[in-house]
N, CA, C and O of each residue as an XYZ file, in Angstrom:
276
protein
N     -14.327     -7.149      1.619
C     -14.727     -6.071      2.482
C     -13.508     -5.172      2.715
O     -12.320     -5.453      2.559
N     -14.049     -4.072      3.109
C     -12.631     -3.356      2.850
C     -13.148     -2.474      4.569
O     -14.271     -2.381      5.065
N     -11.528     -1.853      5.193
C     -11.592     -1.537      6.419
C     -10.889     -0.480      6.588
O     -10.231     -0.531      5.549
N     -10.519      0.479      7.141
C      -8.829      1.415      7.195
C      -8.500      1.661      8.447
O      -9.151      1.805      9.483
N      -6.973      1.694      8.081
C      -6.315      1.692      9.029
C      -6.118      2.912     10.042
O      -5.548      3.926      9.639
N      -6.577      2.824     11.327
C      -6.593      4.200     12.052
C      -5.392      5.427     12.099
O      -5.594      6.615     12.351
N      -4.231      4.850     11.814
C      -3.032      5.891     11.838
C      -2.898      6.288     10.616
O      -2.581      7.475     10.698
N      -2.959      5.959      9.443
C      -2.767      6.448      7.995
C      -3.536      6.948      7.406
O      -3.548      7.918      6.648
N      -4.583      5.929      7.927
C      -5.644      6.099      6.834
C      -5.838      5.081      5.862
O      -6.948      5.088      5.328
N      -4.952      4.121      5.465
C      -5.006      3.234      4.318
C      -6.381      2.361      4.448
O      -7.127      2.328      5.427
N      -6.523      1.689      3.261
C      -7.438      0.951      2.656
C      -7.309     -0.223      2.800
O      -6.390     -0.579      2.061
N      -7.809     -1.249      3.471
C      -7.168     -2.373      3.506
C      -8.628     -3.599      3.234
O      -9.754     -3.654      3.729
N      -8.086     -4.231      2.474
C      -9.279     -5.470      1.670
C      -8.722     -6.551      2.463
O      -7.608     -7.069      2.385
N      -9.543     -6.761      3.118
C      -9.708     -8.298      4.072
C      -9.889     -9.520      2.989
O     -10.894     -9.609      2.283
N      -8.991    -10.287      2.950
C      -8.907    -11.100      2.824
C      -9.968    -12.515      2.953
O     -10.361    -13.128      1.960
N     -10.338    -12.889      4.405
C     -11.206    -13.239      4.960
C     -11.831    -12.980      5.942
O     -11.483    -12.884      7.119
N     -12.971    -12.840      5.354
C     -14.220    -11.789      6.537
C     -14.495    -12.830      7.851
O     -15.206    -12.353      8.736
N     -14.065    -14.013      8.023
C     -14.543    -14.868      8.992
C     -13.330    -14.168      9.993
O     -13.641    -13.594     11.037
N     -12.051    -14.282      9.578
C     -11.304    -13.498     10.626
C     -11.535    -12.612     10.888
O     -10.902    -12.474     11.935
N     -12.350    -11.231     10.616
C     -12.883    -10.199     10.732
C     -14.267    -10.001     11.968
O     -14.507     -9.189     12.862
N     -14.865    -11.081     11.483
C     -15.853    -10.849     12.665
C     -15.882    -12.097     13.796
O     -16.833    -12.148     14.577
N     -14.936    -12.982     13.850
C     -14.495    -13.654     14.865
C     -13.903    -13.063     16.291
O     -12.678    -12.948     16.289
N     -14.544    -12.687     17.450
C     -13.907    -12.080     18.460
C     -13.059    -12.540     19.240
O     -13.061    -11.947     20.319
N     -12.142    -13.557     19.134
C     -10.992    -14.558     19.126
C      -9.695    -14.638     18.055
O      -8.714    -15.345     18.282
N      -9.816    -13.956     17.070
C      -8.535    -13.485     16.389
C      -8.537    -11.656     16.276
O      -9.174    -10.756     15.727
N      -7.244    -11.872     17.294
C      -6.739    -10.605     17.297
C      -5.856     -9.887     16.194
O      -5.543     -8.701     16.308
N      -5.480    -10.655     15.145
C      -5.619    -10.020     13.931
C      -6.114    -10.509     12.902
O      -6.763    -11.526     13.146
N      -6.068    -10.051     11.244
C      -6.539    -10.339     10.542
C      -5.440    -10.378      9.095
O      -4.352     -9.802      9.123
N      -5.931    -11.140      7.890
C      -5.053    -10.962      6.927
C      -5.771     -9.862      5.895
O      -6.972     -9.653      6.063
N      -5.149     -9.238      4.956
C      -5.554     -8.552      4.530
C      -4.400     -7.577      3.421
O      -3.347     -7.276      3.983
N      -4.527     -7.148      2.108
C      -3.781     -6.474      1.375
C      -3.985     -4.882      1.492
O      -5.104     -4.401      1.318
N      -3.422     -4.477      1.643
C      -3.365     -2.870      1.516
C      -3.747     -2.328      0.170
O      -3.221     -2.849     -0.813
N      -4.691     -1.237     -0.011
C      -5.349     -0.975     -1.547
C      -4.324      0.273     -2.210
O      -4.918      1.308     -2.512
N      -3.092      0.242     -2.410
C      -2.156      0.642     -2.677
C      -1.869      0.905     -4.540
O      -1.454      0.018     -5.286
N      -2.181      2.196     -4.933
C      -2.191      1.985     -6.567
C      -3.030      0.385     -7.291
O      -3.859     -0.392     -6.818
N      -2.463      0.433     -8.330
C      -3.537     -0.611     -9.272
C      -2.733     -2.042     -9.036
O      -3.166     -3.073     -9.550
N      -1.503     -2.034     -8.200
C      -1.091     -3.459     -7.883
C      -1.657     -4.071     -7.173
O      -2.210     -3.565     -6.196
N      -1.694     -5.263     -7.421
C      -2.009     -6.107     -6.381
C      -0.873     -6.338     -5.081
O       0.152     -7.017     -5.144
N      -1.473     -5.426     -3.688
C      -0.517     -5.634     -2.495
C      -0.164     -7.723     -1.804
O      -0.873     -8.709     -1.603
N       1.123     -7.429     -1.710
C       1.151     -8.535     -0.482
C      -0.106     -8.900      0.709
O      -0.727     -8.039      1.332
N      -0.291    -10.386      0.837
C      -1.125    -10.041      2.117
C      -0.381    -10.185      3.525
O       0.245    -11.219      3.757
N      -0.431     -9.388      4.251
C       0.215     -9.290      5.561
C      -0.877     -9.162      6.464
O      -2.046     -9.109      6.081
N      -0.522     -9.110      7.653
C      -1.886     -9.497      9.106
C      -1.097     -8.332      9.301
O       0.049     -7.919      9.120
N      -2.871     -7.764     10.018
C      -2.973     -6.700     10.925
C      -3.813     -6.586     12.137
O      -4.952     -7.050     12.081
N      -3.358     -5.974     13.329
C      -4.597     -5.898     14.120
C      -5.576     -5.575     14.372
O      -5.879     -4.419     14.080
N      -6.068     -6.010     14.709
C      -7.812     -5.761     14.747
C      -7.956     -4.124     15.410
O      -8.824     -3.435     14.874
N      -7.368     -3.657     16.233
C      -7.684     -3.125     17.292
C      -6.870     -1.834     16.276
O      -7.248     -0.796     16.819
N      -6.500     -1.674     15.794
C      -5.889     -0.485     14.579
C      -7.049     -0.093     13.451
O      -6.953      0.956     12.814
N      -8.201     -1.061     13.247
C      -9.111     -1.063     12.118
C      -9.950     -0.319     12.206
O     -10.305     -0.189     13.378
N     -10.722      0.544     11.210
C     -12.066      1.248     11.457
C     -13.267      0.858     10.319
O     -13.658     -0.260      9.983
N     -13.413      1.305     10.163
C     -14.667      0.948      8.646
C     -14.666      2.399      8.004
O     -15.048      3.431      8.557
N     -14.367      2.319      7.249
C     -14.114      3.279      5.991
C     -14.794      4.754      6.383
O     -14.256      5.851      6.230
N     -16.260      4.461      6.987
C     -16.405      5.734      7.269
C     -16.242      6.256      8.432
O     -16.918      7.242      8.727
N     -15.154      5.621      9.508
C     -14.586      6.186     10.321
C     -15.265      5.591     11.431
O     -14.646      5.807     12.473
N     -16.341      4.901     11.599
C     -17.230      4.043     12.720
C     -16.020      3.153     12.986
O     -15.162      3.128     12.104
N     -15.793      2.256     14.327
C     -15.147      1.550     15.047
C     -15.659      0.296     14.683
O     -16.872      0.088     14.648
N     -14.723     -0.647     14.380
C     -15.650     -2.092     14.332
C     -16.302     -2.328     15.731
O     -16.025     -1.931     16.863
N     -17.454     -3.277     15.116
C     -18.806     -3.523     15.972
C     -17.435     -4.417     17.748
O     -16.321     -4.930     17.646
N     -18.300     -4.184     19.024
C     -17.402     -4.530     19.615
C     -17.694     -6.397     19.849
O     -16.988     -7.177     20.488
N     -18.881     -6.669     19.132
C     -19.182     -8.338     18.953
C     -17.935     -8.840     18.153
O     -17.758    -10.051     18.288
N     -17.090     -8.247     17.407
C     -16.024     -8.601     16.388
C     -14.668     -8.423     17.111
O     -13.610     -8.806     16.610
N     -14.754     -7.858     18.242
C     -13.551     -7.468     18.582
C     -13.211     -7.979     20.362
O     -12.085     -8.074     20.849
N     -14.186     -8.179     20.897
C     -14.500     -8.408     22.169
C     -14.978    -10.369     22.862
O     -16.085    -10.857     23.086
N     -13.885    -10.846     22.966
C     -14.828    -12.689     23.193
C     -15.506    -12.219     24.528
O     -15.744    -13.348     24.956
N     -15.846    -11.631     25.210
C     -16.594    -11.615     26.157
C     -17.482    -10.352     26.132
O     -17.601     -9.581     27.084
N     -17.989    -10.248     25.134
C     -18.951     -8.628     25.338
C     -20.302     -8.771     25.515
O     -21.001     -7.762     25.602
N     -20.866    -10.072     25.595
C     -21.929    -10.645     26.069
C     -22.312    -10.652     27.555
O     -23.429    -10.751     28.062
N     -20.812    -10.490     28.263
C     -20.788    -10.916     29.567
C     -20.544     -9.590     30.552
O     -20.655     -9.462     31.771
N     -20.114     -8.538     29.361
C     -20.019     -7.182     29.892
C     -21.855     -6.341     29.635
O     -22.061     -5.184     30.000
């Protein structure tokens, strides 16, 4: 799955989508889609991420208590 990053703009391929929609990890691992190399994977925060077409991740993914709000 792929996500971008709110200040750049970059492309970033998640690694694992379970860290992604878990609302208990505040970041995630993930490679940057950087030319035809294959990037390092480094963690990023959640709270920097958007979905490609600029929508906010869902706040069930980002929020452990949004049930309760």
């Amino acid at each position: 799955m792929l996500v971008k990053h709110q200040k750049d703009h970059t492309l970033i391929q998640v690694t694992d989508t379970q860290e992604l929609i878990d609302p208990f990890q505040k970041s995630i691992q993930g490679r940057e889609k950087a030319g035809e190399e294959v990037q390092p994977t480094q963690a990023f925060e959640k709270s920097t991420l958007i979905f490609p077409s600029g929508e906010p991740l869902p706040q069930c993914w980002t929020d452990p208590e949004y049930q309760s709000n």
